[in-house]
N, C-alpha and C positions, 0 to 999 in steps of 0.2 A: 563523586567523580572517580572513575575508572582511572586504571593505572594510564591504560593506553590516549585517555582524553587529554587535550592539554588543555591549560588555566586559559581562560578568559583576562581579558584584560582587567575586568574588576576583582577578579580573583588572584589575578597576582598583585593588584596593588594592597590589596588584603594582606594577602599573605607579607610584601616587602614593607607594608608599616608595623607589621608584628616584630618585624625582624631587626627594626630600625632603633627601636630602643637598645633592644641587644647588643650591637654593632656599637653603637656610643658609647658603651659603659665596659666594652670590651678591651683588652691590650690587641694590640699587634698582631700576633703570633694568634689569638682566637678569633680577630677576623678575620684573617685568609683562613680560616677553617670555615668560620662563617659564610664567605664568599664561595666555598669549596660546594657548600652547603644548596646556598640560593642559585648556583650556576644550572646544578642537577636539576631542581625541582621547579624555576623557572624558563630556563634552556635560553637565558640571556647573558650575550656578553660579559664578562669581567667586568669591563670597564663603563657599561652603561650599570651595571649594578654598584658601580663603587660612585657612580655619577647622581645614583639613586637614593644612596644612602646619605648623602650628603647634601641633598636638596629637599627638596618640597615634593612629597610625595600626592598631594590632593591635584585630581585632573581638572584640568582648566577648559570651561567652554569656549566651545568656538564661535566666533567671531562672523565666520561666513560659512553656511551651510555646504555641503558639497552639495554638488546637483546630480540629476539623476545620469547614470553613464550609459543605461538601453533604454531605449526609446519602446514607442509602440507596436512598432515593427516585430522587436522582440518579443514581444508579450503576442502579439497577433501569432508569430509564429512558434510560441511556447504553447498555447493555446491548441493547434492544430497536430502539434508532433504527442502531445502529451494526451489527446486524443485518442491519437493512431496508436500508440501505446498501450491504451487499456489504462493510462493516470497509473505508469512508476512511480514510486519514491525518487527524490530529485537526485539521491544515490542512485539509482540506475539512470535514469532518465538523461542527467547530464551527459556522461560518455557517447551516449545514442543520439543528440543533437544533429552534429552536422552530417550525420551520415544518414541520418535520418531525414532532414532537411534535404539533402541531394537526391532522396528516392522519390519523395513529395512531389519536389518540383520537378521530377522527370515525368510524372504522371499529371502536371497543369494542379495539385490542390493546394500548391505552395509556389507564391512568387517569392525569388532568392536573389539573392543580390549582391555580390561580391562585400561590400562591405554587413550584410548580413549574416552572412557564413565567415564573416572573422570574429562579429562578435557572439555569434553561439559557440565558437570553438574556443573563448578565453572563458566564456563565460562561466564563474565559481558555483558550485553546487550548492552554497549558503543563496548566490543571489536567485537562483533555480528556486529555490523552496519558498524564497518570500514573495516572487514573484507569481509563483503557481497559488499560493495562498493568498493574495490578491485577487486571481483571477478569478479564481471558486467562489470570492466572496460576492463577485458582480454578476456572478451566472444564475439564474433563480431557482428557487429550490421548491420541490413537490412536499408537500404537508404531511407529516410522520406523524403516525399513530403511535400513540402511549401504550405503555405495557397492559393496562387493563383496557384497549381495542384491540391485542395484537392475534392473532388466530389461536384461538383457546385449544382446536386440536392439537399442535403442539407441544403442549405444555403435558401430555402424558406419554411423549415423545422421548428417548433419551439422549442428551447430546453426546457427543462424544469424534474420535476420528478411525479411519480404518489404515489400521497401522500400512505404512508404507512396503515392508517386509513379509504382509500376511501370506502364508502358505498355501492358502486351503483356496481352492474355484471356488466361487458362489458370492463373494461380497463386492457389489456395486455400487460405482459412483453413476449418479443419474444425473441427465442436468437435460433442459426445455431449451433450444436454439432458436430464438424468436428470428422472421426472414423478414420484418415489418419495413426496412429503410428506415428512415430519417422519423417517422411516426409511427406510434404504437396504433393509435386507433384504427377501426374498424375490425374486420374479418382475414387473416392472413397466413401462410403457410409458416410450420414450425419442425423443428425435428428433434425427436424425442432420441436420446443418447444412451446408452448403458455402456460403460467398461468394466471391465472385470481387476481387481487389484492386484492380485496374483499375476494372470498367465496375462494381461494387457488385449485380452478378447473384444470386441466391442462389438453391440447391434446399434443399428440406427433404423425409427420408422419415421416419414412426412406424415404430419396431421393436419387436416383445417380446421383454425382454433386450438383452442385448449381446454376444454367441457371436459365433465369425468368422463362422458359416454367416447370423445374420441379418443383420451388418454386411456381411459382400460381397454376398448379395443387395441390401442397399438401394445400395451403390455401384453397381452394377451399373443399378440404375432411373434412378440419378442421372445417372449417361453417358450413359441413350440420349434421356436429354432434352435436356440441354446441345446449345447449338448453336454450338460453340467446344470444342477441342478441349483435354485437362487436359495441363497441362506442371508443373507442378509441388503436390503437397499437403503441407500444414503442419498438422498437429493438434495438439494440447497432447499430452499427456506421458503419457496415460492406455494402457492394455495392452489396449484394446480398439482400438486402430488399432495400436500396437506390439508384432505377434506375430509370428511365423512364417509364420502360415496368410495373412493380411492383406499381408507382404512378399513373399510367392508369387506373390498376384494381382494387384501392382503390376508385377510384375519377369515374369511369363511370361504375364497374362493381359491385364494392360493394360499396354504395353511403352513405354518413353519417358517413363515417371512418376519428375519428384524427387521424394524424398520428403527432409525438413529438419522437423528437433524444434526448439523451445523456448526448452531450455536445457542445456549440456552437461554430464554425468556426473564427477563426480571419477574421476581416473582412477586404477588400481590398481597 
């Protein structure tokens, strides 16, 4: 545990039955040092520590469950904000709630409701995260391929990042902008992205599909625009820039290109 974390409830009663023996077999004068002690480190009261020390430190079950305090409403609309989001960590996500909530439903994809926008605005970033982590678990999930299916190209790839501060024109971050809606399937417009990390340069091409033949055409447009030559490309992890056909035209048609993934492959 971090300095800055504080104790859990099981962890302080941890820590106050260690301390409890202590206390009893101490004089006077070494318990208020003791208490001096346990005030610091569990950031409670004097007086409920001297209440603690003297009682029964084993936590008692309850008797009546609490019941749940956000409804479905809540969760409907955690579900849509977290969405629009891009799925924050419940650290960011919570702050962005109601104000988020108010944009939504200025555009009709969120019904709000006065007693709705009071309970996204208390609502605790502990209850944000379990609640979001419910949500994920009822949403269905698409079938992951294991390390020994995953694109063997790859794996002679090297991972790595392009430092934030690089000096030098030439290293690009790539990324495919799928235009599909609501559905991947079918035939659909996309646009292929390049920035530059340095100077913040960027090209953009539209392609139909994502076949090697449309993507090395649109590389192809994008070099003879650039006016800086490419030394290195970084694309996310996607099998429309990690082919064969695609490492061809790095490697024999535009010569002097790194190419660096993401993240690295479990290895076999």
């Amino acid at each position: 545990m971090s300095n800055d974390e504080k104790m859990t409830i099981d962890e302080r009663r941890k820590y106050l039955r260690k301390m409890q023996n202590r206390y009893h077999q101490s004089t006077h004068q070494e318990r208020s040092k003791l208490l001096d002690e346990m005030e610091v480190v569990t950031e409670l009261h004097r007086k409920s520590l001297i209440r603690l020390m003297n009682g029964n430190l084993v936590r008692k079950l309850r008797h009546k469950q609490r019941g749940r305090s956000y409804g479905v409403e809540v969760d409907d609309a955690l579900r849509v904000i977290a969405e629009s989001l891009d799925y924050v960590c419940a650290e960011r996500l919570q702050p962005s709630l109601v104000w988020m909530a108010k944009h939504l439903a200025r555009h009709g994809e969120l019904q709000l409701s006065k007693s709705l926008l009071s309970q996204l605005d208390r609502i605790s970033v502990s209850t944000v995260r379990r609640r979001l982590k419910q949500i994920h678990q009822d949403q269905p999930r698409l079938p992951r391929k294991g390390p020994e299916q995953a694109n063997r190209v790859m794996r002679d790839i090297p991972a790595k990042r392009i430092a934030w501060d690089e000096p030098q024109p030439g290293h690009f971050e790539v990324d495919l902008v799928h235009h599909c809606g609501v559905s991947a399937s079918g035939h659909y417009l996309h646009t292929l992205q390049l920035v530059d990390v340095a100077t913040g340069w960027s090209e953009r091409v539209a392609t139909l599909g994502r076949s090697y033949v449309v993507m090395e055409d649109a590389f192809e447009r994008i070099l003879a625009r650039l006016p800086f030559t490419v030394l290195e490309i970084h694309p996310d992890n996607g099998s429309e820039f990690l082919n064969h056909h695609l490492l061809r035209f790095w490697k024999e048609v535009v010569k002097g290109v790194q190419l660096s993934t993401q993240s690295p492959l479990a290895e076999e």
